[in-house]
C-alpha positions in Angstrom: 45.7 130.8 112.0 44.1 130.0 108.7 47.0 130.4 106.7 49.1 128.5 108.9 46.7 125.6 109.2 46.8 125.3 105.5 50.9 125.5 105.4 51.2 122.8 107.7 48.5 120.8 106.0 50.1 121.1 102.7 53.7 120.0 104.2 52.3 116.9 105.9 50.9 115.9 102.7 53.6 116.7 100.3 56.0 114.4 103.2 53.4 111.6 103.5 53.3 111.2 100.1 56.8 110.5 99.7 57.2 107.6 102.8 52.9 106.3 101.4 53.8 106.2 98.1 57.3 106.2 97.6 59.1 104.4 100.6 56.3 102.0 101.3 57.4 100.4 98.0 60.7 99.3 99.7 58.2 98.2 102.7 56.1 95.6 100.3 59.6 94.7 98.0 60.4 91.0 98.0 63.6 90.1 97.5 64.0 87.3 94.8 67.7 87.8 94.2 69.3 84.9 95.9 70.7 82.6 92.7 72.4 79.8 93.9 74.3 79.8 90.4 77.9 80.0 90.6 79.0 80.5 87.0 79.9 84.3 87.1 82.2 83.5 90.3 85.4 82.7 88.2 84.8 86.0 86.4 84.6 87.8 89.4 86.7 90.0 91.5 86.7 91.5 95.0 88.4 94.6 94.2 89.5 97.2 97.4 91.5 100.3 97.0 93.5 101.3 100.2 95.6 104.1 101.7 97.2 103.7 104.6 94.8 101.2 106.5 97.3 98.5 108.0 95.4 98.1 110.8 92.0 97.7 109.0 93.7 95.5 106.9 94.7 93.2 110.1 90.9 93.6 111.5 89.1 93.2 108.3 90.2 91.3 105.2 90.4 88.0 106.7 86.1 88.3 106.6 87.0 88.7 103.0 89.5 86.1 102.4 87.2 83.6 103.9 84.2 84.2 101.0 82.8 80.8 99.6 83.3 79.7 97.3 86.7 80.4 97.3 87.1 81.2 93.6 86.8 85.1 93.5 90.0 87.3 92.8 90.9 89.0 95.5 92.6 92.3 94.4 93.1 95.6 96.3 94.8 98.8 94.9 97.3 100.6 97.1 96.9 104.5 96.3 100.4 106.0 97.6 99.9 104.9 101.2 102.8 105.5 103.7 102.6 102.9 106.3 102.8 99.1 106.2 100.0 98.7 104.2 101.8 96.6 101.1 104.1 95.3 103.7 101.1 93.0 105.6 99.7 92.4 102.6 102.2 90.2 101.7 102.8 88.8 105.1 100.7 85.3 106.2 98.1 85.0 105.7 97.5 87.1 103.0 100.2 85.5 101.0 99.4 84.1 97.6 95.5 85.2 98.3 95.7 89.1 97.3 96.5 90.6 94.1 98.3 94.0 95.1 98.5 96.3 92.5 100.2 99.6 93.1 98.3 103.1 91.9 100.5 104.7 88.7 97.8 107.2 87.9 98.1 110.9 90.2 96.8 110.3 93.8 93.0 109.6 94.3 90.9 106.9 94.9 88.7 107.3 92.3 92.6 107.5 90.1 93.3 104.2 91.8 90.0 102.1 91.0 90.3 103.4 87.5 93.4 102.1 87.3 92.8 98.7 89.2 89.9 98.0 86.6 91.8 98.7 83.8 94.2 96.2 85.2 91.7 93.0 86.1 90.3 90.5 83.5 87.7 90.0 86.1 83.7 91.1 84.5 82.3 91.4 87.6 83.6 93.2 90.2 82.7 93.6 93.9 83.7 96.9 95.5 84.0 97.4 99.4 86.9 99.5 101.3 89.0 98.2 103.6 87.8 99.4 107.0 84.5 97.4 106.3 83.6 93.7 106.8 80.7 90.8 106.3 79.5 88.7 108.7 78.7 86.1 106.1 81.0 83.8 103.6 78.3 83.8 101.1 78.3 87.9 100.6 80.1 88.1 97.4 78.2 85.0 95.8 74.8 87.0 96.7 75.9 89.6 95.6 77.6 88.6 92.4 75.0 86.4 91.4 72.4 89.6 91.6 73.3 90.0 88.1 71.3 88.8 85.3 72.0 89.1 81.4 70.7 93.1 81.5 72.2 94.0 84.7 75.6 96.0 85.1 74.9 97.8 88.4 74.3 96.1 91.9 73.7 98.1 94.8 73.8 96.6 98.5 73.7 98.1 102.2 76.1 99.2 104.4 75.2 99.3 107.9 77.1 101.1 110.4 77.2 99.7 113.9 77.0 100.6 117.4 74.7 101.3 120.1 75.5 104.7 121.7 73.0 108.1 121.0 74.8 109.1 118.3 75.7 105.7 116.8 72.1 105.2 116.7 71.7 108.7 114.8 74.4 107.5 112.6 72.5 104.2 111.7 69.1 105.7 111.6 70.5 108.6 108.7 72.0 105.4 107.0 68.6 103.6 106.8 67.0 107.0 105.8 69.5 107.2 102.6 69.6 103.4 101.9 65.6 104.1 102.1 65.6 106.4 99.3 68.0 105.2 97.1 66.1 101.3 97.1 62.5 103.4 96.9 64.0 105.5 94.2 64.9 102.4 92.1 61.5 100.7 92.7 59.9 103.4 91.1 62.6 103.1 88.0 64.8 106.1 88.9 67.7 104.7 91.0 70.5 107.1 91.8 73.5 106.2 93.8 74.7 104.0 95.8 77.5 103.2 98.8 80.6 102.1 97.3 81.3 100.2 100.3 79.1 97.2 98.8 78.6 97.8 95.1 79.0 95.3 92.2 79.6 96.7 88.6 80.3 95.1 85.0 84.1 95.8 84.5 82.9 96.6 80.5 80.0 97.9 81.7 82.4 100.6 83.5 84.9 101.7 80.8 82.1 102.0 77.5 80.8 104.5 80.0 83.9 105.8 80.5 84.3 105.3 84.3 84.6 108.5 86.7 85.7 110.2 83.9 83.1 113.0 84.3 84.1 113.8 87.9 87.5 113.8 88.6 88.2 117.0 89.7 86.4 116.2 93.3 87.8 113.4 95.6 84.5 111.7 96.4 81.6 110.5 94.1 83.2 107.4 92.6 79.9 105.2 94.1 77.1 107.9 93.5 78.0 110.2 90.8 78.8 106.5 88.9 75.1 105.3 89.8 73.8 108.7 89.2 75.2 109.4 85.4 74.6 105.6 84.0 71.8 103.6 86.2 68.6 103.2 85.2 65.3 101.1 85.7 66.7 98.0 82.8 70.6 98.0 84.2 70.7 97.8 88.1 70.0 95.4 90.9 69.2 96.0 94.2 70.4 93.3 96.9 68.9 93.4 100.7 69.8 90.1 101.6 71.4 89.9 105.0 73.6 88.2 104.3 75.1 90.6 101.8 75.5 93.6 104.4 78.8 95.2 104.5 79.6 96.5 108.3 81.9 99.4 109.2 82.0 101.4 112.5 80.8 104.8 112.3 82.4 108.1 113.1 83.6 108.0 116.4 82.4 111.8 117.2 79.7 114.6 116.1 81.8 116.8 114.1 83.6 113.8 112.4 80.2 112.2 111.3 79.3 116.0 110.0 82.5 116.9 107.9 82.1 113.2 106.8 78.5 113.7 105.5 79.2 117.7 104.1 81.9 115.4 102.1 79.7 113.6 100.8 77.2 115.9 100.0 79.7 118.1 97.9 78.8 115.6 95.2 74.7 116.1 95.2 75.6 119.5 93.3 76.5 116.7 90.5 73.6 114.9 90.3 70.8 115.0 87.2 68.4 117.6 87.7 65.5 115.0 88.5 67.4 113.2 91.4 67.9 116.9 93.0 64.4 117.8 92.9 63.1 114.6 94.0 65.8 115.1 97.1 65.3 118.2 97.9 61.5 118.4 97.8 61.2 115.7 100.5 64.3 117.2 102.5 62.0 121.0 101.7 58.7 119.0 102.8 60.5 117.6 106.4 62.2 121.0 107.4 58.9 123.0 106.3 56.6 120.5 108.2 58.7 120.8 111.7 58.8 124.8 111.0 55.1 124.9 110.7 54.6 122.5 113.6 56.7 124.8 115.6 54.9 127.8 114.7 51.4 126.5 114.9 52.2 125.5 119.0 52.7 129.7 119.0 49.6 130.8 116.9 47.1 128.0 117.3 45.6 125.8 120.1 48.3 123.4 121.3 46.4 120.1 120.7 45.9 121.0 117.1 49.7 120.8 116.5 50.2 117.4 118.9 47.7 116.3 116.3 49.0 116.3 113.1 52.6 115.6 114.7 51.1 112.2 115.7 49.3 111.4 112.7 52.5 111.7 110.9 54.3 109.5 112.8 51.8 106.9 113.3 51.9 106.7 109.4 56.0 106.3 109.1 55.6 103.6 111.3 52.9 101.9 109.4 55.0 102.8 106.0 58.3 101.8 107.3 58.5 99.1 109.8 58.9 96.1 107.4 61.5 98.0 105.7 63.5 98.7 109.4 62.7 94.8 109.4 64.6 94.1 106.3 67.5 96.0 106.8 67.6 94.5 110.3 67.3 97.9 112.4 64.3 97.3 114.4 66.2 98.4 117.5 66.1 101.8 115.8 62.0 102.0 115.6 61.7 102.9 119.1 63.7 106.1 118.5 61.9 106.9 115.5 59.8 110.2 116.8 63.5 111.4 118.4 65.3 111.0 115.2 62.3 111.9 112.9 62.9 115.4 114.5 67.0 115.2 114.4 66.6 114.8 110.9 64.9 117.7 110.8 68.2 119.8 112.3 70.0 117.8 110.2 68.5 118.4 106.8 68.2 122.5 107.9 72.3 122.0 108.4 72.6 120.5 104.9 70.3 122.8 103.4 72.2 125.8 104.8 75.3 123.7 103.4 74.1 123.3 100.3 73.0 127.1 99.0 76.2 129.1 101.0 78.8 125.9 99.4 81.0 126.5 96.9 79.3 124.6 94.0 80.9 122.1 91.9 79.9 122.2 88.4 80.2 120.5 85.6 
């Protein structure tokens, strides 16, 4: 009883520290990044690479065409698609708006950006995909004008919508990643972000030598970028609401999961510092609900109700400006229900991650 006592003691601390002392700087952040200057806008570029989206194109890019001022390039990259994709792109009332370049590099998005980049005169450039859109005409400015004279990395949110049980779960593990990666630049170690609303320095992005380093695996062009070349004096963080890019999210369980183990095929790339500072928090939250578990078995019941509400009594205290500013109150109620999800969902990941082939460098 002693021992586990002290296991679960040590957990909650190790877990508490991370949302006291590192979330809760997200929590207290103001954000001052809102120049009204416009002079980097004519050296700016919107810049999309697509594969087979007609339809997103038809749904989305008009939220993109419609950015003010109206003085940004508009370019997107078409990697090998076989629908209509070029064909509506040229159609009203596209026409004479988009730039359409056509991928000559092998197949690969990552291939298709690098080649789109090296095509542009554009220094700044805005990166989304094509089944995403903004709500507001003055996203790219925001975002664009995030930049100051040290700054070659901007990183934004991407919010997924939807209001169903799992859409909800889906938003919430959003918020939990966007969480970490703002907290983990407040505290001068940023690294990654979501390509789907990421500014970059066009020369900032070939002297490093672009994806370069991670070509052999298809995804990693937002994070494994941010995770090589950002640091505390080079990036940006914008939160503004007005910069968030929406998409819809997976429509079903086991799409959202073979979309996430995707994704985290490319964690096995990251510095050694950004996987311990992961995994410890992702060790401290699976360890914590194991030893709550066990403690209902070996020790008085109300012992274990205890510490489970002290801990989330204090992410509600440490997180609910930051659900504020990334305008997902709605989600707060569900909190102690997807505190615990999270839980299953890091043990998948984890199970993922050790039994994975690895990719290495």
């Amino acid at each position: 009883m002693i021992i586990i006592n002290s296991i679960i003691y040590i957990l909650l601390t190790v877990n508490l520290f991370y949302w006291v002392i590192v979330f809760s700087r997200f929590s207290i952040y103001k954000n001052n990044k809102n120049s009204k200057e416009c002079n980097k806008i004519k050296d700016s570029a919107i810049l999309i690479s697509i594969k087979d989206e007609q339809q997103n194109i038809k749904k989305n890019f008009k939220s993109f065409l419609e950015q003010k001022p109206d003085e940004f390039d508009f370019v997107v990259v078409d990697d090998y698609s076989e629908d209509n994709s070029i064909e509506i792109l040229y159609q009203a009332p596209f026409h004479g708006r988009i730039k359409v370049l056509v991928n000559k590099s092998k197949p690969g998005k990552k291939q298709a950006l690098s080649y789109a980049i090296s095509q542009i005169d554009k220094e700044y450039l805005l990166l989304t995909d094509a089944d995403c859109y903004v709500k507001s005409q003055s996203w790219a400015d925001k975002m664009i004008n995030s930049f100051d004279e040290n700054t070659s990395i901007v990183l934004g949110y991407s919010p997924y919508t939807g209001n169903s049980l799992l859409e909800k779960f889906i938003r919430f593990e959003t918020f939990m990643a966007a969480l970490q990666y703002f907290s983990y630049y407040l505290k001068g170690i940023p690294y990654m972000g979501v390509g789907r609303n990421m500014a970059i320095r066009r020369s900032f992005f070939i002297k490093n030598g672009g994806y370069k380093t991670h070509m052999d695996i298809k995804s990693g062009n937002d994070d494994l970028f941010v995770s090589e070349n950002a640091n505390s004096k080079n990036t940006n963080i914008q939160i503004d609401p007005d910069t968030f890019v929406y998409t819809a999210p997976p429509k079903t369980l086991r799409e959202f999961i073979k979309q996430k183990t995707r994704h985290f095929s490319t964690s096995f790339r990251y510095k050694t510092i950004h996987k311990l500072m992961l995994g410890f928090y992702s060790l401290s939250h699976i360890g914590f609900y194991i030893a709550l578990i066990s403690s209902f078995v070996f020790m008085p019941f109300y012992i274990g109700i205890i510490f489970w509400i002290l801990r989330i009594l204090i992410l509600y205290i440490s997180s609910y400006n930051s659900f504020k500013k990334l305008k997902e109150q709605d989600l707060l109620l569900f909190l102690p229900v997807f505190d615990f999800l999270m839980f299953i969902y890091y043990t998948y990941m984890g199970i993922y991650y050790f039994f994975a082939p690895k990719n290495k460098w």
